[in-house]
Residue frames relative to the residue before (quaternion, step in Angstrom):
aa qw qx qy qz dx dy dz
X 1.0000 0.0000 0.0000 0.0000 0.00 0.00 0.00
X 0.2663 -0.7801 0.5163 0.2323 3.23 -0.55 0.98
X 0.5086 -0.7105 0.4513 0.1812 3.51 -0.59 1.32
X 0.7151 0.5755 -0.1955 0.3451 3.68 0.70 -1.70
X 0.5852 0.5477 -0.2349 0.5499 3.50 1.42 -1.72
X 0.6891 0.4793 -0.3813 0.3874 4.34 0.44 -0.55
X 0.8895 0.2518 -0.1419 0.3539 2.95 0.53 -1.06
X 0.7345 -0.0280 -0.3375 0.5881 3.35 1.37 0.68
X 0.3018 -0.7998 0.5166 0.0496 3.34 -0.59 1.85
X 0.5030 0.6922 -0.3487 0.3825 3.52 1.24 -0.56
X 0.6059 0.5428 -0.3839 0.4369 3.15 1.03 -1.92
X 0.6938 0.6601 -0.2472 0.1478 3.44 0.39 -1.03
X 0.6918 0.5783 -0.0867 0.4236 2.40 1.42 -1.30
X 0.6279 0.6287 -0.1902 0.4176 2.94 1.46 -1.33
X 0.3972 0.6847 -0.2336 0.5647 3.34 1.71 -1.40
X 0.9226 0.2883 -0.1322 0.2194 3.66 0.36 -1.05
X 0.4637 0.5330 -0.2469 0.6633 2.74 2.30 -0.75
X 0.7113 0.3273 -0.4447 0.4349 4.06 0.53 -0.21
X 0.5693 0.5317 -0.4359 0.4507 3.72 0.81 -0.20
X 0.6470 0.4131 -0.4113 0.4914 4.17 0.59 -0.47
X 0.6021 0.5222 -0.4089 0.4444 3.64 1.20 -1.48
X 0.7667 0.3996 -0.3157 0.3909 3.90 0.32 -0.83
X 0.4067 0.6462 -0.4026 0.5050 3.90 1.45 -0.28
X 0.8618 0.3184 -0.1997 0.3407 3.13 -0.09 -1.69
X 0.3461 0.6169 -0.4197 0.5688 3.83 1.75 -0.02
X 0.7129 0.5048 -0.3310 0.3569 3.14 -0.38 -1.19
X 0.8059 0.3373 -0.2000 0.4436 3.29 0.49 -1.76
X 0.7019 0.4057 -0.5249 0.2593 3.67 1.13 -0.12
X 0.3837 0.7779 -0.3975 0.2993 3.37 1.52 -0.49
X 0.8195 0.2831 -0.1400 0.4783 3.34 0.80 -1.35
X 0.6400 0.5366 -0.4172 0.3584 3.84 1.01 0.79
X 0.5832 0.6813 -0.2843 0.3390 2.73 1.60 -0.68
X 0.7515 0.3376 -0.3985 0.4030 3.59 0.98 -1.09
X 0.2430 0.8089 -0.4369 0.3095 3.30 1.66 -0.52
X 0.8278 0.2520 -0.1245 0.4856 3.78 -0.19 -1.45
X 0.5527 0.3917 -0.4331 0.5946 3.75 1.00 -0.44
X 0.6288 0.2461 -0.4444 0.5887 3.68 -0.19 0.12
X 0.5947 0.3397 -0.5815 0.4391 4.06 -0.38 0.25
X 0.7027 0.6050 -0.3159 0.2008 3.08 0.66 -1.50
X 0.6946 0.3863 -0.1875 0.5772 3.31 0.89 -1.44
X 0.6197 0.4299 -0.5101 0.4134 3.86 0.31 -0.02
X 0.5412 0.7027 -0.3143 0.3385 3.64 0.89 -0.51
X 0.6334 0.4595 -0.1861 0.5942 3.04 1.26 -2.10
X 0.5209 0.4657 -0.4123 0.5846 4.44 0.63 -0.48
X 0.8911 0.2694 -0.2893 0.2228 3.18 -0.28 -0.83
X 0.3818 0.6334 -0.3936 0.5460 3.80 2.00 -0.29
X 0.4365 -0.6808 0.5847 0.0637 3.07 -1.55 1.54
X 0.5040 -0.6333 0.5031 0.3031 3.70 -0.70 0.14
X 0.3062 -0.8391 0.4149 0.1734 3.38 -0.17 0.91
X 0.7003 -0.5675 0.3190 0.2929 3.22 -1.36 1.60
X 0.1144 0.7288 -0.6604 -0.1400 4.13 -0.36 0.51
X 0.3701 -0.4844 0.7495 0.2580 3.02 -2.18 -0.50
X 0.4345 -0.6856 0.5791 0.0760 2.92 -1.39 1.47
X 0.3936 -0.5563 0.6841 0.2601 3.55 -1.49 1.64
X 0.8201 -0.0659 0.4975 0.2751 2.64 -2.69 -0.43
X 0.7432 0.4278 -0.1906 0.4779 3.49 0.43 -1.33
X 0.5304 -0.5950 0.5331 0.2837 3.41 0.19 -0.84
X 0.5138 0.6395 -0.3774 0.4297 2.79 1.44 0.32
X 0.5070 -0.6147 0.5180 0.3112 3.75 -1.30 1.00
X 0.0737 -0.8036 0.5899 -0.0262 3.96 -1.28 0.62
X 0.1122 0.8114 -0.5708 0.0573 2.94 -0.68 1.30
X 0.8054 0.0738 -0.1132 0.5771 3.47 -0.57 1.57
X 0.1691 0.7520 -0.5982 0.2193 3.94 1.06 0.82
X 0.6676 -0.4690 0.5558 0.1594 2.77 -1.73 1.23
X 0.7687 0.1011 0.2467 0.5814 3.08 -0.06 -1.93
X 0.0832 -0.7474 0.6554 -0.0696 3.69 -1.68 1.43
X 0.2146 -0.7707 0.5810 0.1496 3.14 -0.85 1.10
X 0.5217 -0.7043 0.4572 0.1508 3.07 -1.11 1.84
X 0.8270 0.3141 0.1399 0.4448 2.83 0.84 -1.83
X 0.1854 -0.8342 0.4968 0.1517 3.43 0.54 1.25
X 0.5879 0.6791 -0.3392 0.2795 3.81 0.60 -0.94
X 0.8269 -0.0101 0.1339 0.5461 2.92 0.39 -1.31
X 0.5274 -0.6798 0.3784 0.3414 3.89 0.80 -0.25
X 0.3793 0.7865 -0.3702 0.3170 3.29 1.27 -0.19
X 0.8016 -0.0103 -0.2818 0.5271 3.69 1.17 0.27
X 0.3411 -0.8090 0.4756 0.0543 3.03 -0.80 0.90
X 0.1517 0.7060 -0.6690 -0.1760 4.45 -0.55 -0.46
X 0.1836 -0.6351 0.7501 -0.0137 3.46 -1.32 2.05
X 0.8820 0.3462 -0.2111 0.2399 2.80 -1.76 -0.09
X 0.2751 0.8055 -0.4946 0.1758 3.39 1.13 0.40
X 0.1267 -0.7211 0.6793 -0.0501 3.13 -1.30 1.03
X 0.1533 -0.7442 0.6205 0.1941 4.02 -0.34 1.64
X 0.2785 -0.6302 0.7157 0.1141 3.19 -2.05 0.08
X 0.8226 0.0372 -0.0386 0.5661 3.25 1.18 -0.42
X 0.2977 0.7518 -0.5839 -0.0719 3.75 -0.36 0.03
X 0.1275 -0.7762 0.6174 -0.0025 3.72 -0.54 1.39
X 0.8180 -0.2111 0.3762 0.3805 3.39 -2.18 -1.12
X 0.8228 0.3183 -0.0643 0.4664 3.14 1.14 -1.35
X 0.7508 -0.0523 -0.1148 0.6484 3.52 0.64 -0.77
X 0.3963 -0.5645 0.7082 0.1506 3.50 -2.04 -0.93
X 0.0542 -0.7776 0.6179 -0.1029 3.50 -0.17 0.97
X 0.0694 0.7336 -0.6540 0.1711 3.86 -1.23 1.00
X 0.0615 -0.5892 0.7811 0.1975 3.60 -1.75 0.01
X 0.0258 -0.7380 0.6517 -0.1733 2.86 -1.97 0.53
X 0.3766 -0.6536 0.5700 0.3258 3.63 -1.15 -0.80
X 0.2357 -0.7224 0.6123 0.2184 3.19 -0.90 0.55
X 0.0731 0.6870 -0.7004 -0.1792 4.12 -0.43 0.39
X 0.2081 -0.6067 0.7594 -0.1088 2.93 -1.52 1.52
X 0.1976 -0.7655 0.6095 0.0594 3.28 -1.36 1.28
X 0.3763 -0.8155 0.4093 0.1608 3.33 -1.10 1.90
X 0.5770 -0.6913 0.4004 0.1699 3.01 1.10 0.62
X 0.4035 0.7319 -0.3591 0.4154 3.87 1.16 0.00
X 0.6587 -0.4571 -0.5698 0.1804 1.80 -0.87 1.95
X 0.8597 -0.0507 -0.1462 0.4868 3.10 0.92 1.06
X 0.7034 -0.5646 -0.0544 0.4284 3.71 -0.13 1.29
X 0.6417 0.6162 -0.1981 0.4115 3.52 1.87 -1.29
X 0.6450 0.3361 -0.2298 0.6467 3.36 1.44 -0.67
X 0.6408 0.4821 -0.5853 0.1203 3.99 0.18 0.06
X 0.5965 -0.5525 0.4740 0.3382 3.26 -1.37 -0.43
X 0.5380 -0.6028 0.4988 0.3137 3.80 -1.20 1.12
X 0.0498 0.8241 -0.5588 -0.0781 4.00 -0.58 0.65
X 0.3343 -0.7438 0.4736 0.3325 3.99 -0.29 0.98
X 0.0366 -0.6945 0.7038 0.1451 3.42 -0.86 0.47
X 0.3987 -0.6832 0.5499 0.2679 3.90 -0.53 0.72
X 0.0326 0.8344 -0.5469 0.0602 4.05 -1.33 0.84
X 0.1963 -0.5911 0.7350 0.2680 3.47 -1.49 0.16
X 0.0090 0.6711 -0.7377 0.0736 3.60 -1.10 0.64
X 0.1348 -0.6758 0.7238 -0.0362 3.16 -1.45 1.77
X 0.3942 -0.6156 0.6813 0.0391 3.06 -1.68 0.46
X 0.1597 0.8217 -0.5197 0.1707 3.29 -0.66 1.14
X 0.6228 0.5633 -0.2597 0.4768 3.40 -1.19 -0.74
X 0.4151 0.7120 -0.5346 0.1869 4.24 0.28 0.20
X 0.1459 -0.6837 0.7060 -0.1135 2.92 -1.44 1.72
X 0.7830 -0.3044 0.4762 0.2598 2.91 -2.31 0.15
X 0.3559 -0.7537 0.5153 0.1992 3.97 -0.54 1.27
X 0.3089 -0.7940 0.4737 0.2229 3.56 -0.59 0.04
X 0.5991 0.0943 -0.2695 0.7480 3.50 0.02 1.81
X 0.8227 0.1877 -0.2663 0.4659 3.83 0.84 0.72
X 0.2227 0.8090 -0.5439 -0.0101 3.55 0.71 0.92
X 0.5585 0.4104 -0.6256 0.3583 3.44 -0.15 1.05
X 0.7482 0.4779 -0.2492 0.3869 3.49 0.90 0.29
X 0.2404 -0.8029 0.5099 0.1938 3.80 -0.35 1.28
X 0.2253 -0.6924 0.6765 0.1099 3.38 -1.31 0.68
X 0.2851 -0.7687 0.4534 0.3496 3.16 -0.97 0.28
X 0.4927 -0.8109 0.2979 0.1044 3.77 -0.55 0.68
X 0.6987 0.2702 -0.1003 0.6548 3.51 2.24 -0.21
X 0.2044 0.6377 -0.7274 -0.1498 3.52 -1.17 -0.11
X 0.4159 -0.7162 0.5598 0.0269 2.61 -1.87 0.50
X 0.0940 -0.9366 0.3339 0.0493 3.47 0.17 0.82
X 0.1406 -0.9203 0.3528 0.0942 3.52 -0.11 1.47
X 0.0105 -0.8553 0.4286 0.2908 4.07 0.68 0.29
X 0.3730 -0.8486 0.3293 0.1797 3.06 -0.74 0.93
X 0.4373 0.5896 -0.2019 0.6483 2.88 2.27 -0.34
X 0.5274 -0.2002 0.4066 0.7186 3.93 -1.10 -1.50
X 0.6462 -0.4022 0.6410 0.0989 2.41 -2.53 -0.31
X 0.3829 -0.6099 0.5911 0.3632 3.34 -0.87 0.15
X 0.5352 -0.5877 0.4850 0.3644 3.93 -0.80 0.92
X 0.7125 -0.3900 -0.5806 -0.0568 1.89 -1.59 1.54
X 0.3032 0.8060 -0.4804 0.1664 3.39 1.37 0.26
X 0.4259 -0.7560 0.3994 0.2959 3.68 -1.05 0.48
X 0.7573 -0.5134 0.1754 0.3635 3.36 -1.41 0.52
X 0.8337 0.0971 -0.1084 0.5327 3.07 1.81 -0.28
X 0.1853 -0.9251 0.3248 -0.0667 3.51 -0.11 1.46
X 0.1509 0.7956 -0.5713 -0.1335 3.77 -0.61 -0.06
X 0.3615 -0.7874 0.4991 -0.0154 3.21 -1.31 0.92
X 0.2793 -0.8368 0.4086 0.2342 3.55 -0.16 0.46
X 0.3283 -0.8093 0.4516 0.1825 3.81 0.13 1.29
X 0.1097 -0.8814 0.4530 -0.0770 3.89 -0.19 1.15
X 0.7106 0.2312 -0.3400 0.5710 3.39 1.21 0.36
């Protein structure tokens, strides 16, 4: 019979509640830098993600809405919905609204023409070489076209 453990059960406890209390220290001491060192190697080791350059100069990644037509606004891609946006290309639907210009651009009328538009072709920005842009889309209608452009189109992106 252990004599000590009867007559002071507390001690015991205590004995036991400071051995987990000093365990579970230990073990947080040594997770914590653990994941801060994953953490910050991760964020080093994540690439900057390919964008596509606006009108503005501004980088885009995953835009809603793309201005086609920087000049005058007359085309527009809303609603954009990505499926993919990698290293190499960028895949989306959407609408293109294209103005018919009838009888003449200020009076025409916005007409949806429904699309898949990839992105492709990424290069090195200029005044940003750690940062790819992509340099084409490609614009598939799945529906008509806007006259006279064809059903399937690519464009070289230049700003």
């Amino acid at each position: 019979m252990n004599v000590s453990a009867g007559r002071h059960p507390s001690r015991a406890r205590h004995r036991v509640r400071t051995t987990l209390l000093c365990t579970a220290a230990a073990l947080a001491v040594a997770v914590v830098p653990a994941s801060a060192d994953a953490a910050r190697t991760a964020s080093v080791r994540a690439p900057d993600p390919v964008v596509v350059v606006d009108c503005a100069s501004e980088p885009q990644v995953r835009p809603e809405e793309y201005l086609l037509a920087c000049g005058d606004g007359n085309n527009r891609l809303v609603e954009l919905r990505w499926d993919t946006w990698g290293p190499g290309s960028a895949t989306a639907t959407g609408t293109d609204m294209v103005n018919d210009c009838r009888p003449y651009c200020a009076a025409g009328r916005f007409r949806p023409y429904p699309v898949t538009v990839t992105l492709g072709d990424p290069e090195a920005w200029p005044g940003h070489p750690d940062v790819q842009r992509f340099t084409t889309i490609r614009l598939i209608y799945t529906d008509t076209a806007p006259a006279p452009v064809p059903k399937d189109v690519t464009y070289k992106l230049v700003w």
